[in-house]
RODO-2510 file (C-alpha; in nm, 4 decimals, decimal comma):
residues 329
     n   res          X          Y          Z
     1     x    -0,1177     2,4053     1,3209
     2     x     0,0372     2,0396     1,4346
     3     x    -0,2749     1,9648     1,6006
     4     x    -0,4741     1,9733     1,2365
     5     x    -0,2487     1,7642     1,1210
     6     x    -0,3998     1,4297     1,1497
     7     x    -0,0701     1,3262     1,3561
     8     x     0,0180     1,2534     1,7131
     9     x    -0,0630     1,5821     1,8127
    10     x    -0,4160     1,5472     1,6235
    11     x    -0,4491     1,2257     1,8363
    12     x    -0,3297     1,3586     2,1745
    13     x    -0,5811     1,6629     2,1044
    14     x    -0,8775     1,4269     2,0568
    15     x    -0,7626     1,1859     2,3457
    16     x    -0,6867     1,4602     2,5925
    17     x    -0,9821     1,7496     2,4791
    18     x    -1,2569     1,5996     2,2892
    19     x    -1,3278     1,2667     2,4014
    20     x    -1,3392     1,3499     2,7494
    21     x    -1,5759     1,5831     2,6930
    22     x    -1,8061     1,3828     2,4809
    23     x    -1,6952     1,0545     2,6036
    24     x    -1,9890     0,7945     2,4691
    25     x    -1,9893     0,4670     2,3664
    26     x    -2,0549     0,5081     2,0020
    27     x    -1,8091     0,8166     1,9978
    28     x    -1,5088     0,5486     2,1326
    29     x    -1,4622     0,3743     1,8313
    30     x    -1,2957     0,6851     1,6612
    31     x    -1,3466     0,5639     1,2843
    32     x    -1,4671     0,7783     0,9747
    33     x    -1,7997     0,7571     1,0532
    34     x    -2,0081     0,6938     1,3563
    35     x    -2,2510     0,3941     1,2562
    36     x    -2,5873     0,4355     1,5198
    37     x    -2,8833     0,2456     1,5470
    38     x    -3,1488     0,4545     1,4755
    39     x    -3,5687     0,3310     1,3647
    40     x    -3,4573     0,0017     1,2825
    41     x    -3,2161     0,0889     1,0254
    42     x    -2,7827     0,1012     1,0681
    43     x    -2,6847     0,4520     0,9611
    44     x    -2,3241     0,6062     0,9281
    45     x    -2,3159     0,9368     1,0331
    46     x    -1,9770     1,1592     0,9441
    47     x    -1,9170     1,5536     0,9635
    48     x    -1,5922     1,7407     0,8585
    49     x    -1,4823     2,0501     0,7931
    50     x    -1,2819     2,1870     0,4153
    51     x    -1,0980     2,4726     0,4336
    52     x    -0,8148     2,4152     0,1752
    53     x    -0,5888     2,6904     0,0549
    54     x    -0,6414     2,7728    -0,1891
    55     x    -0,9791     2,7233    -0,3347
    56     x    -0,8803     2,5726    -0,6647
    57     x    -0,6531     2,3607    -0,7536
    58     x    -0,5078     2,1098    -1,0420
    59     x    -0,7659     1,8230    -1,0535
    60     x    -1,0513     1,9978    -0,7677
    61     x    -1,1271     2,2692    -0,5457
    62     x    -1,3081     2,3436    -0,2492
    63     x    -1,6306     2,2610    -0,3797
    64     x    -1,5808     1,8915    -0,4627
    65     x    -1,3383     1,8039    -0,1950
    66     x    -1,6129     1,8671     0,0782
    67     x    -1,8734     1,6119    -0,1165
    68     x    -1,5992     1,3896    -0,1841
    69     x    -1,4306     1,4028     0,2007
    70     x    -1,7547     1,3640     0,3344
    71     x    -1,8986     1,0536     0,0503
    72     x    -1,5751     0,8567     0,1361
    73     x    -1,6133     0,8869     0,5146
    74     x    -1,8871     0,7173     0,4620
    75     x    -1,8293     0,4564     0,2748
    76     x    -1,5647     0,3424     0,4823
    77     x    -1,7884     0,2064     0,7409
    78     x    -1,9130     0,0054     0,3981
    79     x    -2,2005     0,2934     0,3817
    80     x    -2,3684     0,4178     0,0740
    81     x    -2,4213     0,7622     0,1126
    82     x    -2,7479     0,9610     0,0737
    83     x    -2,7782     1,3200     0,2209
    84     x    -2,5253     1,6010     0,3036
    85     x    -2,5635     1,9619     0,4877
    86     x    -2,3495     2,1842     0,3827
    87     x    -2,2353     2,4855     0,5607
    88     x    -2,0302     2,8391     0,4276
    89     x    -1,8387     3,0560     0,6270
    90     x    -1,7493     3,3536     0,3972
    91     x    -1,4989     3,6153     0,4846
    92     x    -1,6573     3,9512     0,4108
    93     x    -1,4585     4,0495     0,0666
    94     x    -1,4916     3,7642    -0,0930
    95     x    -1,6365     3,7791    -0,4232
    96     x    -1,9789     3,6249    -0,5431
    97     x    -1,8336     3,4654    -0,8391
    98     x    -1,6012     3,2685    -0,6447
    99     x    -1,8492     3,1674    -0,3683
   100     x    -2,0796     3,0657    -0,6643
   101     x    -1,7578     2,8542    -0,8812
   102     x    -1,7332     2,6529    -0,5496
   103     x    -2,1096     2,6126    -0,5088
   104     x    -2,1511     2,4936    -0,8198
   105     x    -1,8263     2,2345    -0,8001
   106     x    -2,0113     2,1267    -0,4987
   107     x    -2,3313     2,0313    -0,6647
   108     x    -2,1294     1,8656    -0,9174
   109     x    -1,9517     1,6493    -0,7176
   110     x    -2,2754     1,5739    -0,5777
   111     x    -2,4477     1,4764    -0,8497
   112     x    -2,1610     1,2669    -0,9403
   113     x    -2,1710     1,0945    -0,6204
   114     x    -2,5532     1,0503    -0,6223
   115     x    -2,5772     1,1891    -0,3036
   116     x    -2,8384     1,4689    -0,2202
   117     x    -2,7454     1,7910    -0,0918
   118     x    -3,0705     1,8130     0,1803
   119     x    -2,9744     2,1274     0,4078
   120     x    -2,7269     2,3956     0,4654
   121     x    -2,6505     2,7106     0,6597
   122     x    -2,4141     3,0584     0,5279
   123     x    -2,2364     3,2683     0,7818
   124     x    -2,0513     3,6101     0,6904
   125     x    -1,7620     3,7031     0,9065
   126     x    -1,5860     4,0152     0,9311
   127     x    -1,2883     4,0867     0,6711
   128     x    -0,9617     3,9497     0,8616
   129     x    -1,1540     3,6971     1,0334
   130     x    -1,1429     3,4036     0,8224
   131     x    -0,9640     3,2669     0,4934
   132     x    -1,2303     3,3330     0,1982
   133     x    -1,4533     3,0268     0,2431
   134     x    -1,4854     2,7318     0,4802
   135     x    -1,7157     2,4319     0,4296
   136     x    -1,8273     2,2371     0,6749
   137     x    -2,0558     1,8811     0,5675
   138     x    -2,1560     1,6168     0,7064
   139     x    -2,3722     1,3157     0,5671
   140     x    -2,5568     1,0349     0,6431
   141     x    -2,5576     0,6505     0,4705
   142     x    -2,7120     0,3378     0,5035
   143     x    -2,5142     0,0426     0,6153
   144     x    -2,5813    -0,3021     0,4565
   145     x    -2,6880    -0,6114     0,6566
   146     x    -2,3707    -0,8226     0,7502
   147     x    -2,1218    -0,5136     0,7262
   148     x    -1,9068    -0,4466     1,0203
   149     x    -1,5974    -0,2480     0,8538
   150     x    -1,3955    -0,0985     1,1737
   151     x    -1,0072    -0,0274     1,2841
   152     x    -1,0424    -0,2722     1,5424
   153     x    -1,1253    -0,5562     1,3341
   154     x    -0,7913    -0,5963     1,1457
   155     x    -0,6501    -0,9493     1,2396
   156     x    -0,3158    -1,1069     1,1746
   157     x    -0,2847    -1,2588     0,8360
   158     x    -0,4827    -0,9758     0,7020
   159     x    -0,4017    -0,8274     0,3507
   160     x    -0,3592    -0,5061     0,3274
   161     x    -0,4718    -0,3298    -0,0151
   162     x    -0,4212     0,0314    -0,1574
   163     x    -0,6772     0,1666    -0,3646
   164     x    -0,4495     0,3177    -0,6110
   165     x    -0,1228     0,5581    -0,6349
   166     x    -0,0424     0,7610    -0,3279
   167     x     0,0609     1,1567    -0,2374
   168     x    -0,0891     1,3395    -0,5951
   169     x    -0,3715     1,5670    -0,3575
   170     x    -0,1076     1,6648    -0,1142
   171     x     0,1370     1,7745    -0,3835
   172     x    -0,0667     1,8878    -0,6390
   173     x    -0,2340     2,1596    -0,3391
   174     x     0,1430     2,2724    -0,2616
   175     x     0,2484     2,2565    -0,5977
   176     x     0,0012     2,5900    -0,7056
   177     x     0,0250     2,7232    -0,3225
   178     x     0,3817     2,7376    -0,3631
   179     x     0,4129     2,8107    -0,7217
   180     x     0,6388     2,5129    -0,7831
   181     x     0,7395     2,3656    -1,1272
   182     x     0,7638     1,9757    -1,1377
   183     x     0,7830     1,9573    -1,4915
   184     x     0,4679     1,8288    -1,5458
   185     x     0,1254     1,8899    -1,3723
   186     x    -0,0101     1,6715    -1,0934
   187     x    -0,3870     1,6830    -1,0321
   188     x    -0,5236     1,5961    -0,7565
   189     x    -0,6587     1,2075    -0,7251
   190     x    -1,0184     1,3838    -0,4938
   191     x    -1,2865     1,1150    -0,6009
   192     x    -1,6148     0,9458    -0,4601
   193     x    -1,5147     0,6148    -0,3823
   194     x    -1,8576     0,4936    -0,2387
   195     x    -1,9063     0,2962    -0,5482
   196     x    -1,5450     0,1005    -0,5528
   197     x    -1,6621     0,0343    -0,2003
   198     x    -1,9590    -0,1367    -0,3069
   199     x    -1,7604    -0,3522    -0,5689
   200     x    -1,5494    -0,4734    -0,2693
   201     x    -1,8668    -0,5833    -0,0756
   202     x    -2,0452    -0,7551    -0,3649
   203     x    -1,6842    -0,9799    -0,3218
   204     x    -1,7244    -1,0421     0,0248
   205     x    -1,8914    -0,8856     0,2999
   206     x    -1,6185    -0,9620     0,5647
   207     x    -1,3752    -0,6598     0,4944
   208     x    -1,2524    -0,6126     0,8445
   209     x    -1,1105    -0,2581     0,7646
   210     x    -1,1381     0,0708     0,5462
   211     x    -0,9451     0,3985     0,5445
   212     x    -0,9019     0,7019     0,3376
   213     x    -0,5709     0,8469     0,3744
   214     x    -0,6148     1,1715     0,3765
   215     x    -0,4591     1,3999     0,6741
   216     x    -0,1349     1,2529     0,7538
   217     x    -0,1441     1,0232     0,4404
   218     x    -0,1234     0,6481     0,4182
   219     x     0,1218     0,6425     0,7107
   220     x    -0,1145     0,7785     0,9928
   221     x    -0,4080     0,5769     0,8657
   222     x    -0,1947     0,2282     0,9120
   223     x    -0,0464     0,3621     1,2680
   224     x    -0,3937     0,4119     1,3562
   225     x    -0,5361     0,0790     1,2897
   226     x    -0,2838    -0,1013     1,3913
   227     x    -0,3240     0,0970     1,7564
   228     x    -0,6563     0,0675     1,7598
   229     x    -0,6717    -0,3503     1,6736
   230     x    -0,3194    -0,3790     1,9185
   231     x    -0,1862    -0,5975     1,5941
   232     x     0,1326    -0,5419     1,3579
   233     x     0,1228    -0,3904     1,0072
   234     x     0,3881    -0,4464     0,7747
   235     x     0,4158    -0,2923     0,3722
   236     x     0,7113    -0,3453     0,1521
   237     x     0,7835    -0,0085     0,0472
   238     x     0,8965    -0,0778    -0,3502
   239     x     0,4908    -0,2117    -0,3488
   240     x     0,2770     0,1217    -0,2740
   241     x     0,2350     0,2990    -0,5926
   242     x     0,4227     0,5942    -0,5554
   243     x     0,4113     0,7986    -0,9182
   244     x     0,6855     0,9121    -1,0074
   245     x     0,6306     1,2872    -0,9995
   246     x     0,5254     1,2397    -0,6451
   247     x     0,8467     1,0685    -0,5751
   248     x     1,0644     1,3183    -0,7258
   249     x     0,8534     1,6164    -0,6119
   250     x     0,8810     1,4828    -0,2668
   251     x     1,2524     1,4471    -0,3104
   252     x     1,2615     1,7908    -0,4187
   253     x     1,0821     1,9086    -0,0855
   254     x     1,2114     1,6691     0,1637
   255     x     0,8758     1,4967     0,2208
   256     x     0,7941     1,1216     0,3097
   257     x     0,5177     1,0219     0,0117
   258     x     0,3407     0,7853     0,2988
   259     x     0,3158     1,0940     0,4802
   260     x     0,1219     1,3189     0,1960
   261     x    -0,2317     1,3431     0,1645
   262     x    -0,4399     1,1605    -0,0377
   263     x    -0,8513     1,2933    -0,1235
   264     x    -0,9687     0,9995    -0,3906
   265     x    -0,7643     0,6571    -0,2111
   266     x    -0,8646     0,4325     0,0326
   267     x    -0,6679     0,0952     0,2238
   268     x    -0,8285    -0,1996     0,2998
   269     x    -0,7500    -0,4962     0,5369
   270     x    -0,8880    -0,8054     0,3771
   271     x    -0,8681    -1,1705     0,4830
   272     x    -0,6073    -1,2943     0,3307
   273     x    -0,8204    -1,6058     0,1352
   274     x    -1,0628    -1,3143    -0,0303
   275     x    -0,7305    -1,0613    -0,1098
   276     x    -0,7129    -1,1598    -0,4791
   277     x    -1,0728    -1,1642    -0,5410
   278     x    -1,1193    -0,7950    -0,3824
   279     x    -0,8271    -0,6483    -0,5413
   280     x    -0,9616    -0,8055    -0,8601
   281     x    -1,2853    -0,5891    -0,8573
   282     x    -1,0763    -0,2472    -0,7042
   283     x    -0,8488    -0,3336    -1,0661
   284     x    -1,2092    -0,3286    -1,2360
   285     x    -1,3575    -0,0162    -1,1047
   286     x    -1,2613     0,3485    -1,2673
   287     x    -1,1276     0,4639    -0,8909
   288     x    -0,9529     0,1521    -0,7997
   289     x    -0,7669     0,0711    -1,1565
   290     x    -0,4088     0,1413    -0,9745
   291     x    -0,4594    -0,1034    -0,6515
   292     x    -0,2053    -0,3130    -0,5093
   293     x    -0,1267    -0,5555    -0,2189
   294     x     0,1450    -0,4033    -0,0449
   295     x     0,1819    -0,5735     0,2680
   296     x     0,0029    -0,7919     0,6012
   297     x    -0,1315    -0,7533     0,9364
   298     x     0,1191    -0,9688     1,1633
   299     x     0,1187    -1,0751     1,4926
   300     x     0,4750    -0,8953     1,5682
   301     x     0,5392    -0,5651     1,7201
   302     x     0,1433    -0,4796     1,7865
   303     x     0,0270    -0,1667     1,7567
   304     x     0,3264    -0,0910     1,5028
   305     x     0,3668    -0,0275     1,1376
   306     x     0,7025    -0,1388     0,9743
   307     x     0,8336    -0,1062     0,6551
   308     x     1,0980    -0,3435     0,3976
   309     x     1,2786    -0,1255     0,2521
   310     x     1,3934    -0,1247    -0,0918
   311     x     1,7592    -0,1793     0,0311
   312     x     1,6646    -0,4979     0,2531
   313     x     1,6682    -0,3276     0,5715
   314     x     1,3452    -0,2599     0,8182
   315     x     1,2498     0,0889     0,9073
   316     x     0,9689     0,2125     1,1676
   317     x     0,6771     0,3822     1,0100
   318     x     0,5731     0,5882     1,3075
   319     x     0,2952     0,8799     1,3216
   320     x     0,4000     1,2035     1,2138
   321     x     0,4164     1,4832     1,4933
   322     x     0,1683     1,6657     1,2736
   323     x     0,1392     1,7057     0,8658
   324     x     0,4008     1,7778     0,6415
   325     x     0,1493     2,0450     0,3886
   326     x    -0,0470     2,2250     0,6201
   327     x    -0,3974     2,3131     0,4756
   328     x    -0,4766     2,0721     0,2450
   329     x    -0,8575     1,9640     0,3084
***
């Protein structure tokens, strides 16, 4: 289960399995989305695979998350999205009305995203042979002129920007799997963000970096620029937007809130001379209204992330071993 984690072991699985195999060129630069040549035009290409548990949940379900997962890989190559495939997997058993609740979330969410579902493909397994319903999608978008948005453009000096408050999908998923009681409900944040994207560009073009923290949360996704540009990253932990229901419900479970998963978020290295201009237009866009600057890409300890605590001290933010909620896209 570590190795669909979006951890180290996720890593060492792609490093030591899958990229040998495929090994290509446009394969090696391991973002969210492959962006290919293809006619004349610059398309971003992404494909991932939902199978959440369980189906529904406060805020989404399985339906939405695999429009939204696949919309926001996307977009952060700096894409705007506009097809998806969609594939089923149902377990033999599982009822029509269900298959059709999730259908219909996914056309939604769609919709919503102005994206169009163009193709798709069902598969029935035998009962005990899979988990209700899978999804797999992938999608294509078209890349602007003058957009090159990759982990290996971060530079020192860089600003690094959160889209808005961190951990709600993660805990909201465990929260009904588990049957937990926080006191109060926590939805989960899943949301297109193709459109907040967009709002960034129209600032500036030159956005070296975008990630959505999803697997392995907001931790992983730093540790994983920062290898892949060989620069430092450093946050001050008292500025990431923790809610406070996520705080105390990690507390609770003994979980790291940079470590939870996030469905509707994204981070962004910015130079540093456009940072207040870009987190100006996140601030005016529905799915960025909670941004903040919460730390800089530095020359020291490359291919680190570090973290000021609230205490004064320095602490290593290093990537998990594998995720803390197992299950949760």
């Amino acid at each position: 289960m570590g190795h669909g984690g979006g951890g180290a072991l996720s890593a060492e699985l792609i490093d030591q399995v899958f990229a040998p195999a495929y090994g290509n060129p446009t394969l090696a630069g391991l973002a969210d989305s492959a962006v290919l040549q293809l006619g004349g035009a610059r398309l971003a290409f992404s494909t991932d695979s939902y199978v959440v548990r369980p189906l529904f949940f406060p805020g989404g379900c399985l339906g939405d998350l695999a429009v939204n997962g696949t919309v926001n890989d996307l977009a952060m190559s700096g894409a705007r999205p506009a097809y998806l495939s969609t594939a089923f997997v149902l377990e033999e058993g599982v009822e029509i009305a269900v298959v059709d609740r999730i259908a219909r979330a996914l056309g939604a969410a769609a919709r919503a995203a102005d994206v169009t579902v163009a193709t798709g493909d069902t598969k029935v397994v035998e009962s005990g042979h899979g988990d209700s319903v899978y999804v797999t999608t992938a999608g294509v978008g078209l890349v602007p002129d003058g957009v090159d948005i990759r982990p290996q453009r971060a530079r020192p000096g860089d600003a690094v920007l959160v889209s808005g408050p961190i951990g709600l999908h993660g805990v909201a998923v465990m929260s009904v799997r588990e049957g937990l009681e926080f006191g109060v409900e926590i939805a989960s944040d899943t949301a297109p963000l193709a459109g907040l994207v967009a709002a960034m560009l129209a600032v500036t073009r030159d956005v070296h970096v975008l990630r959505d923290p999803t697997r392995g949360g907001l931790g992983a996704s730093l540790n994983e620029i920062a290898r892949a540009s060989g620069t430092g990253v450093r946050i001050t932990e008292r500025a990431v937007p923790v809610p406070d229901e996520v705080a105390n419900a990690c507390g609770f479970l003994g979980l790291d809130p940079l470590y939870v998963a996030n469905e509707g978020r994204l981070v962004a290295f910015v130079p540093r001379e456009h940072a207040d201009a870009v987190l100006a237009a996140m601030r005016a866009h529905p799915h960025g209204a909670g941004a903040a600057l919460i730390g800089e890409c530095v020359d020291e300890h490359p291919g680190m992330v570090t973290v000021a605590t609230g205490l004064g001290g320095t602490r290593v933010l290093d990537l998990p071993l594998g995720e803390q909620l197992p299950r949760i896209c």
